[in-house]
C-alpha positions, 0 to 999 in steps of 0.5 A: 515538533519543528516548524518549516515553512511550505506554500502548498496547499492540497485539494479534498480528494474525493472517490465517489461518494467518499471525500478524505481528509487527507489525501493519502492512502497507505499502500497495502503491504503484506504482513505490515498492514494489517488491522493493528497498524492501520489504526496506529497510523490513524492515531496519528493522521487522516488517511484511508489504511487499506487492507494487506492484499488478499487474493479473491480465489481465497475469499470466494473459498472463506479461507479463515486467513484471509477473512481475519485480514479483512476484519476491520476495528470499529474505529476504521470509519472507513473499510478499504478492501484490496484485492488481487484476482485473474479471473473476472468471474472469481473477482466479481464474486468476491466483490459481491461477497465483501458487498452483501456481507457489508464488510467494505466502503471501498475496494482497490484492485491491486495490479501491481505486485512484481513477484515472479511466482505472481507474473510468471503466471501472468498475474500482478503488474504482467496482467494489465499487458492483457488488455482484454482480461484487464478489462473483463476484471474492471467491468465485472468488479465495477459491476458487482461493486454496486455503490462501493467505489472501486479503485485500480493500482497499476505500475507503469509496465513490464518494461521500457518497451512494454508500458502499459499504463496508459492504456490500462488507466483507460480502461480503468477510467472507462470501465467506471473506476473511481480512481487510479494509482501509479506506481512510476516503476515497470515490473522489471524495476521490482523496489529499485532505481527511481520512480518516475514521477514525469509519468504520473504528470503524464497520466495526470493530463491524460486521465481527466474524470477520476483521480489520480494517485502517485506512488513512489519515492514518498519519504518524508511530508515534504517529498509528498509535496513535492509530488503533488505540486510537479506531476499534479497527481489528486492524493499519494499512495504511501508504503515503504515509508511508513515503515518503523514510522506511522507518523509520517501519516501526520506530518502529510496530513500537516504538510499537504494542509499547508501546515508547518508542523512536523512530528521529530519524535525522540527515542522515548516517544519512538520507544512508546509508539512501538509499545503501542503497535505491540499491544495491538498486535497481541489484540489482533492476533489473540495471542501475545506470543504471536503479537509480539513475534510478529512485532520484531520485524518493526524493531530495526525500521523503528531505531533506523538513525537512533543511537541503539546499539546491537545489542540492545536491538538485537533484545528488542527483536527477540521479545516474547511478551509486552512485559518484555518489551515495556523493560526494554523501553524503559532502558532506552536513554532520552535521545532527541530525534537525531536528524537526517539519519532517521530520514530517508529510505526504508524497506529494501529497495532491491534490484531490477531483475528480467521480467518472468512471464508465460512463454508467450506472453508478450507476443500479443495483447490480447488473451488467448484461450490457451492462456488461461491455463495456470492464470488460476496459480497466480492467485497466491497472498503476496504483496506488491505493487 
């Protein structure tokens, strides 16, 4: 651990009735975020670890995937649900669903995936451009949600020329959400580029009943002090950092409490935190083939600025058992945490690419009944936002 001085000092953040002890929410992330890392990252600090995203149309049919991606350990006090939906009327039966089977505390709707196959049907981060059915959705969610809070992610809009965020945030607000999160990129912008902090200090100002949340650019503790502290947003939204690093939950829990310490893991605790995320991988998944096949993807996030060389990664990334991997890590030389490289960026940022959405779909507002046609193909498992 090291110690850096830091002056701030964050709120409690409440939505609704639940007050967190740190206010950051760990950003669904498809095949990342599943039941296994969200309890490893809250090993490390407090947080809420919402759910992978999962579409309402699947939950509605009880497709045996997307319920296994909703079950929560018993050490998750707090079951936080994202969904993703077009239709008002699915949206609300898979609210109502999660609320009388109690499988939830809170639900996010996610209107923030970028992903062509998704926003050329008009669904994620194309859908808020609708403002009618963006408010059918909310108020059909709310709705049904009864005493559950419910929370909306938005991005800033299409493009440059087409934002919507606040508008949507409007709606969201009026529509009796319970928080909102911005995304500070347009769809076109997908990962790339800079998010743009200066509006969410704008929703902030224009936003006043419920928080607001940013997300965006959130690296290290200290970048989410920063976007506190310059755009007054309420709490962060956390994806791509978390990435071969699920402590990053505990130095924002330490820097955003006005706390100095900071968790500088050397090789061997790195070595020991991926042996622990592959344990509860093999727990979630029943199967210690699948849980450790699925553990490779972690392996290059985990050794990014670590003096691993190829070939040693290229044996962690091919583990087919525990036993395996403890071998590994029991090879691995007692590195300190090697600094600024280890820092920084994670996840492919990509590149800005042309917007796919129906023909016709920024011509108007509002949503014709020729429209609805195919919204229903939008419904597909990817992440995004």
């Amino acid at each position: 651990m090291t110690t850096e001085t830091t002056e701030f000092s964050a709120l409690p953040l409440r939505i609704g009735p639940l007050e967190l002890a740190s206010p950051v929410v760990l950003a669904p992330m498809a095949g990342i975020t599943n039941e296994a890392f969200r309890r490893l990252c809250q090993e490390y600090g407090a947080g809420l670890y919402v759910t992978e995203m999962v579409t309402t149309r699947a939950l509605v049919e009880r497709n045996p995937t997307t319920l296994r991606l909703i079950r929560h350990h018993p050490s998750e006090k707090l079951r936080s649900i994202q969904l993703y939906g077009v239709d008002p009327e699915t949206v609300g039966r898979a609210v109502q669903q999660l609320v009388d089977e109690d499988r939830v505390d809170h639900i996010d709707l996610n209107f923030g995936c970028p992903v062509p196959k998704v926003t050329r049907k008009g669904g994620g981060s194309a859908l808020p451009w609708k403002q009618d059915l963006f408010e059918s959705i909310c108020r059909e969610a709310v709705k049904r949600a009864g005493d559950i809070p419910v929370t909306v992610k938005i991005r800033k809009g299409i493009d440059d020329a087409h934002l919507t965020y606040l508008t949507a945030a409007k709606i969201a607000e009026d529509s009796g959400m319970q928080a909102v999160t911005l995304h500070g990129r347009t769809l076109v912008q997908q990962y790339s580029g800079k998010a743009d902090w200066d509006a969410i200090a704008t929703l902030k100002q224009h936003i006043t009943s419920i928080p607001v949340l940013g997300n965006g650019d959130v690296f290290e503790a200290e970048d989410g002090v920063r976007m506190m502290a310059e755009t007054g947003c309420d709490g962060i939204m956390v994806g791509r950092g978390v990435l071969g690093r699920p402590w990053l939950f505990g130095d924002l829990q330490a820097a955003l409490a006005g706390r100095p310490e900071r968790i500088r893991p050397g090789l061997l605790q790195v070595g020991a935190a991926m042996i622990r995320h592959a344990e509860l991988l093999v727990e979630f998944f029943e199967d210690e083939f699948r849980g450790c096949r699925d553990f490779r993807k972690h392996v290059a996030w985990y050794f990014k600025g670590y003096p691993v060389g190829g070939e040693v990664r290229r044996e962690f990334a091919l583990i087919d058992s525990l036993a395996e991997l403890r071998e590994l890590v029991a090879q691995l030389p007692d590195e300190p945490w090697p600094g600024k490289s280890a820092t920084g960026q994670r996840g492919r940022a990509g590149r800005a690419r042309r917007a796919h959405l129906p023909e016709g779909w920024l011509d108007s507002p509002l949503l014709a009944d020729a429209e609805r046609c195919g919204l229903a193909d939008a419904e597909l498992d990817d992440s995004g936002g």
